[in-house]
C-alpha positions in Angstrom: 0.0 0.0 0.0 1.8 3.5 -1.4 0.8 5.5 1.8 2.8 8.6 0.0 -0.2 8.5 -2.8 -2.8 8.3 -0.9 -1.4 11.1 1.4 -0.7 12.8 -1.5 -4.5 12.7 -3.2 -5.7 13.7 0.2 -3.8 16.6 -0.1 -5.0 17.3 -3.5 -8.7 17.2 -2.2 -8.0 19.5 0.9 -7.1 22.4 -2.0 -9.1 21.1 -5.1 -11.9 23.2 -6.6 -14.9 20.8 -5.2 -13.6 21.3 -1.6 -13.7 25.1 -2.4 -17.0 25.0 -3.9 -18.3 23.3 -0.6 -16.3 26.0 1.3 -18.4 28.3 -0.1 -21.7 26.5 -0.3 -21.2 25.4 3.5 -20.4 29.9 3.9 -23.9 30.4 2.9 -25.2 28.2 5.3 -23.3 29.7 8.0 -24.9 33.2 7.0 -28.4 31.4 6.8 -28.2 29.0 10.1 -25.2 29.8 12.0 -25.8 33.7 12.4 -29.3 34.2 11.4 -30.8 30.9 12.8 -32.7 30.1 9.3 -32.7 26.4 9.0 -32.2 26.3 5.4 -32.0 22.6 3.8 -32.2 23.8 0.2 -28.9 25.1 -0.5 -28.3 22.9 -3.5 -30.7 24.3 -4.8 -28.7 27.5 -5.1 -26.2 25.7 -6.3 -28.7 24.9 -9.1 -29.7 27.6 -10.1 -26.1 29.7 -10.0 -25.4 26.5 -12.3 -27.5 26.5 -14.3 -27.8 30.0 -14.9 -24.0 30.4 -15.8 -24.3 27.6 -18.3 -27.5 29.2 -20.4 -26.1 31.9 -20.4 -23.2 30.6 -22.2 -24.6 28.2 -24.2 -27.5 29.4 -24.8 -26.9 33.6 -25.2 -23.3 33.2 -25.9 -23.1 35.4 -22.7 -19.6 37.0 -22.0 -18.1 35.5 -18.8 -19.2 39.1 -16.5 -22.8 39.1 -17.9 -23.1 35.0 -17.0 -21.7 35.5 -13.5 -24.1 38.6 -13.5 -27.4 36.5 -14.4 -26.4 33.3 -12.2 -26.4 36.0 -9.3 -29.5 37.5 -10.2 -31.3 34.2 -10.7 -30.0 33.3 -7.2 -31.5 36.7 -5.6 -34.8 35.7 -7.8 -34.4 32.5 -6.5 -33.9 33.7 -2.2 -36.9 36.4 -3.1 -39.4 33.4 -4.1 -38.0 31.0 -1.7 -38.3 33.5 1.3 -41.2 35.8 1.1 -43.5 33.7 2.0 -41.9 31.1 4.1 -39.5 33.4 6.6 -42.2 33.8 8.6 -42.1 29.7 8.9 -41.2 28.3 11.9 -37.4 26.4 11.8 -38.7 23.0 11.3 -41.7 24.1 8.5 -39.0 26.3 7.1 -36.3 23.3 6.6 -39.1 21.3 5.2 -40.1 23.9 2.9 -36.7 24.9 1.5 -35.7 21.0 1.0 -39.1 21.0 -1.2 -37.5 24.0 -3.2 -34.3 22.4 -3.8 -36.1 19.7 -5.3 -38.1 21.8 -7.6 -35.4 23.2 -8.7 -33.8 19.8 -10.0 -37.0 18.6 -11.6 -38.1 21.7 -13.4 -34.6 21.7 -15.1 -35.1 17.6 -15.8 -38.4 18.3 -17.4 -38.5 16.6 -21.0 -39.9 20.2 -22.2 -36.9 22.0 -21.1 -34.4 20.2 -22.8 -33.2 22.6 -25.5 -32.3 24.7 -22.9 -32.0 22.6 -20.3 -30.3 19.6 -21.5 -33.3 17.6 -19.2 -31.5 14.8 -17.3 -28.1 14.7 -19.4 -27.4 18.3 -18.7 -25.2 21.0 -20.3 -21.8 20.6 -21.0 -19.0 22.6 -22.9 -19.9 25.9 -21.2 -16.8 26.4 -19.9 -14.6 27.6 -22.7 -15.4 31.5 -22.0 -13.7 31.1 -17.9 -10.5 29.5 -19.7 -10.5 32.1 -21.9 -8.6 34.4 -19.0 -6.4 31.6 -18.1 -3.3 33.1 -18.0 -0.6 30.2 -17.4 0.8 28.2 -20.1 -0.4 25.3 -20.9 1.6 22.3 -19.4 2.5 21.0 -15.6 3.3 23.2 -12.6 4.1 21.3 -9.2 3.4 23.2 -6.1 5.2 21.0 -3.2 3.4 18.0 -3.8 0.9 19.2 -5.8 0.0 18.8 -9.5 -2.0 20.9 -11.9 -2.2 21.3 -15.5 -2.7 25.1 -16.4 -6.6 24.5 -16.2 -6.7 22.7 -13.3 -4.0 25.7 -11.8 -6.5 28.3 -12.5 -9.5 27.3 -11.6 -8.5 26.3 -8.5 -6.8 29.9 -7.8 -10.1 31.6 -9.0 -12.0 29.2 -6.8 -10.2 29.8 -3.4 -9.6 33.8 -4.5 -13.5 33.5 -4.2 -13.8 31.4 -1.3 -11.6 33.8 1.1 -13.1 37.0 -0.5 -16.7 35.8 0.4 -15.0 34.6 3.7 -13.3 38.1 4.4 -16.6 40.1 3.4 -19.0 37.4 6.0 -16.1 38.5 8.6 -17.0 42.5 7.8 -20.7 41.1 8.0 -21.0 40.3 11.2 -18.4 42.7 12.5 -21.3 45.4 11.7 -24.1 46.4 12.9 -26.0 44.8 10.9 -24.3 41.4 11.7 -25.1 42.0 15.3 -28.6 42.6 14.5 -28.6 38.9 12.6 -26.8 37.5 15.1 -29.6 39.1 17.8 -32.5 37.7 15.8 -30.8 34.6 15.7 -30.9 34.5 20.0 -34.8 35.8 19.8 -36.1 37.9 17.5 -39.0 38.7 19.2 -36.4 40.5 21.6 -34.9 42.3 18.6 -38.3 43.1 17.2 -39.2 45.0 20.2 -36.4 47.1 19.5 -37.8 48.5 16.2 -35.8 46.7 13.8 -37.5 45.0 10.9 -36.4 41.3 11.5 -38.3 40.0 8.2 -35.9 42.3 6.1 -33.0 41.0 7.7 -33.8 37.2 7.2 -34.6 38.4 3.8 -31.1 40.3 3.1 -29.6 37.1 5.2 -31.1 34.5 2.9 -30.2 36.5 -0.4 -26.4 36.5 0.8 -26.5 32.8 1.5 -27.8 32.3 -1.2 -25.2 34.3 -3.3 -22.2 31.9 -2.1 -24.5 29.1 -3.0 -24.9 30.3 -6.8 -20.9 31.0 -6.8 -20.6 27.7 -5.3 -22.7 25.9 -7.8 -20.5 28.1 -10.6 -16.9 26.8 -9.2 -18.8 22.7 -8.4 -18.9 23.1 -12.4 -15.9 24.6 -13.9 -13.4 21.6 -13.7 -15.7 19.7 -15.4 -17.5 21.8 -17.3 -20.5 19.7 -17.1 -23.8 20.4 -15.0 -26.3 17.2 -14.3 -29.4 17.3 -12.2 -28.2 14.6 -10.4 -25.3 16.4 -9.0 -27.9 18.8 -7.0 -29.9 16.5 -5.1 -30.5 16.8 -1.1 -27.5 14.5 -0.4 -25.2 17.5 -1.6 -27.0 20.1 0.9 -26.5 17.8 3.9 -22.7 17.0 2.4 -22.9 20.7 3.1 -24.3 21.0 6.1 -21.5 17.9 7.5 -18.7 20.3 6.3 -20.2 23.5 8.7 -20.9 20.9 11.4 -17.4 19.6 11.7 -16.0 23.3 11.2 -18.3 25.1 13.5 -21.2 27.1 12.1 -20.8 30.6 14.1 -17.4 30.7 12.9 -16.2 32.6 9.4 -13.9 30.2 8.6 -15.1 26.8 10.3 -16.8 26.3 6.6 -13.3 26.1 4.9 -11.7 24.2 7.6 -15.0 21.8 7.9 -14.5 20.8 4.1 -11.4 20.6 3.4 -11.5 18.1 6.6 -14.6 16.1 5.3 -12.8 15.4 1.7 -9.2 14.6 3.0 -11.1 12.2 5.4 -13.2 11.1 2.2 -10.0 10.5 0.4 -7.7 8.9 2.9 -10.4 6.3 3.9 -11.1 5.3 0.4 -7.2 5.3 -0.2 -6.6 2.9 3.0 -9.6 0.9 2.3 -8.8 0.0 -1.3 -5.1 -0.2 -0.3 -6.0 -3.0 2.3 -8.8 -4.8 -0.8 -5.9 -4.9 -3.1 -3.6 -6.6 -0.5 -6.3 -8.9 0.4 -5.9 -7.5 4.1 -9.6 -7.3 3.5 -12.0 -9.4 1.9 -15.3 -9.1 2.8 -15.7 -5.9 1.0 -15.7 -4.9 -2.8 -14.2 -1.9 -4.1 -17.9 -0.6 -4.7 -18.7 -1.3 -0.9 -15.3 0.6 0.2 -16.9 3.9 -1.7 -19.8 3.5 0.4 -18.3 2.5 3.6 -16.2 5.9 4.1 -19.3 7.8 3.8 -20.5 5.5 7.2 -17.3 6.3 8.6 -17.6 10.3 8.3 -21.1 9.5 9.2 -19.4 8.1 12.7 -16.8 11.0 13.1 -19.7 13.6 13.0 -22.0 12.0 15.6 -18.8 11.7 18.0 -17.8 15.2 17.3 -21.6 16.4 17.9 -21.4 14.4 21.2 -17.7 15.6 22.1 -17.6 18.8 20.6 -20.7 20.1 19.6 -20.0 23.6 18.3 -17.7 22.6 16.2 -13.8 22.4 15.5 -13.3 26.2 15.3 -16.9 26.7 16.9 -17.3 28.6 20.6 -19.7 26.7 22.6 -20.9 30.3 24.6 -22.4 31.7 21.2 -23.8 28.3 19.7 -23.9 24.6 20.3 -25.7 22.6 17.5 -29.0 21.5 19.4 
């Protein structure tokens, strides 16, 4: 078993584009939950729509890169607009519920047979990435950094993607630094309390939810780019509660916990897989299958995060006086 390989593709997920994308999906939820206390279990849908919206564009409008960005943004605030107007008012368990059901409209609207010109129904879109590595500015060929490889795509996307990940982080820091973060953070403790004071608590749910939702559609953007494929499938609720298992481990009152929290959940992803099929392959183990190893390390992470919820249940990074996960 080559334990410098599998070290080494752990390493490679800790920094890859995916882990950033969760970075910044699992931000948004920190907004939503961990600040403003809105129990959101629809953030793939975001991720949809900022998808989605990117590729049309392309493909579709032959959008420059700017004015796709701009409309997967914009189709996100749309999206936070319809989502929360008439459910903020929800209770937290009606309003988890509610935004799950979202999600999943969301994923079958955009498999609907009658959509499939623009669409691509249950295949997707593809190709729509050309116009991002159109500003790639390295070379093409290999570029080690340490033990890391990249190609000149895979360099640059994965620069853009955590440029992104700690300007969004930097700007939640501002956030909740403000006045207006203190305000979330009140309405998050009771709002009623906060309400009392004069402050419009609906409006700030609202602004909360559009900003979550913001670094979900970016999110969805980057989960896209190395591939430059987007498939329904990709964007169902397992990915929102992948998600929500990356801000658990990290802490969700906490700026940075997101980051942390997934880059954690896909080196443990990686190294378990690596050990497990290491051990299959020198018939160290043999009641399990390659197939079952895949599965099993999603049981182990399951494991780790109960233990840490029982341990430590704000959270690697998280302070158990502001928020313990309840």
């Amino acid at each position: 078993m080559d334990f410098a390989t599998i070290l080494g593709n752990a390493l490679g997920e800790a920094v890859s584009p995916q882990t950033a994308a969760y970075a910044l999906g699992a931000l948004g939820l920190a907004v939503h939950f961990g600040y403003g206390g809105l129990l959101n279990f629809g953030q793939a849908g975001f991720m949809a729509v900022g998808a989605y919206g990117f590729a049309i564009s392309t493909l579709t409008f032959d959008a420059p890169l700017a004015v796709a960005v701009l409309v997967a943004l914009v189709s996100s605030v749309l999206f936070a607009l319809v989502l929360g107007i008439p459910t903020l008012r929800l209770r937290a368990d009606y309003l988890a519920i509610v935004t799950i059901a979202a999600a999943e409209i969301v994923r079958y609207v955009v498999t609907t047979n009658s959509l499939t010109s623009v669409t691509g129904s249950a295949n997707g879109l593809a190709s729509f990435e050309r116009t991002f590595y159109a500003f790639n500015p390295f070379p093409p060929g290999s570029y080690n950094l340490g033990p890391l490889r990249f190609n000149d795509r895979s360099l640059w996307v994965t620069l853009v993607a955590w440029g992104i990940v700690l300007l969004c982080a930097l700007i939640v820091l501002l956030l909740m630094r403000s006045p207006w973060g203190r305000v979330l953070k009140g309405i998050r403790e009771d709002e009623d309390a906060v309400r009392s004071l004069g402050k419009n608590v609906f409006l700030y749910k609202m602004q909360a939810l559009i900003i979550g939702g913001i670094f979900g559609s970016l999110a969805g953007i980057i989960f896209t780019l190395p591939t430059g494929a987007v498939q329904p499938a990709n964007y169902g609720t397992e990915l929102t509660f992948f998600l929500w298992t990356a801000l658990l481990i990290g802490g969700m009152a906490t700026v940075f916990g997101s980051i942390v929290g997934s880059m954690i959940f896909w080196v443990v992803l990686s190294l378990t897989q690596g050990i497990l099929l290491g051990l299959i392959q020198a018939d160290v183990i043999t009641f399990l299958t390659a197939a079952q190893a895949g599965q099993l390390r999603y049981i182990l992470v399951g494991v780790a995060l109960m233990s840490l919820m029982i341990f430590r249940p704000q959270g690697i990074l998280g302070n158990k006086k502001e928020l313990a996960f309840a």
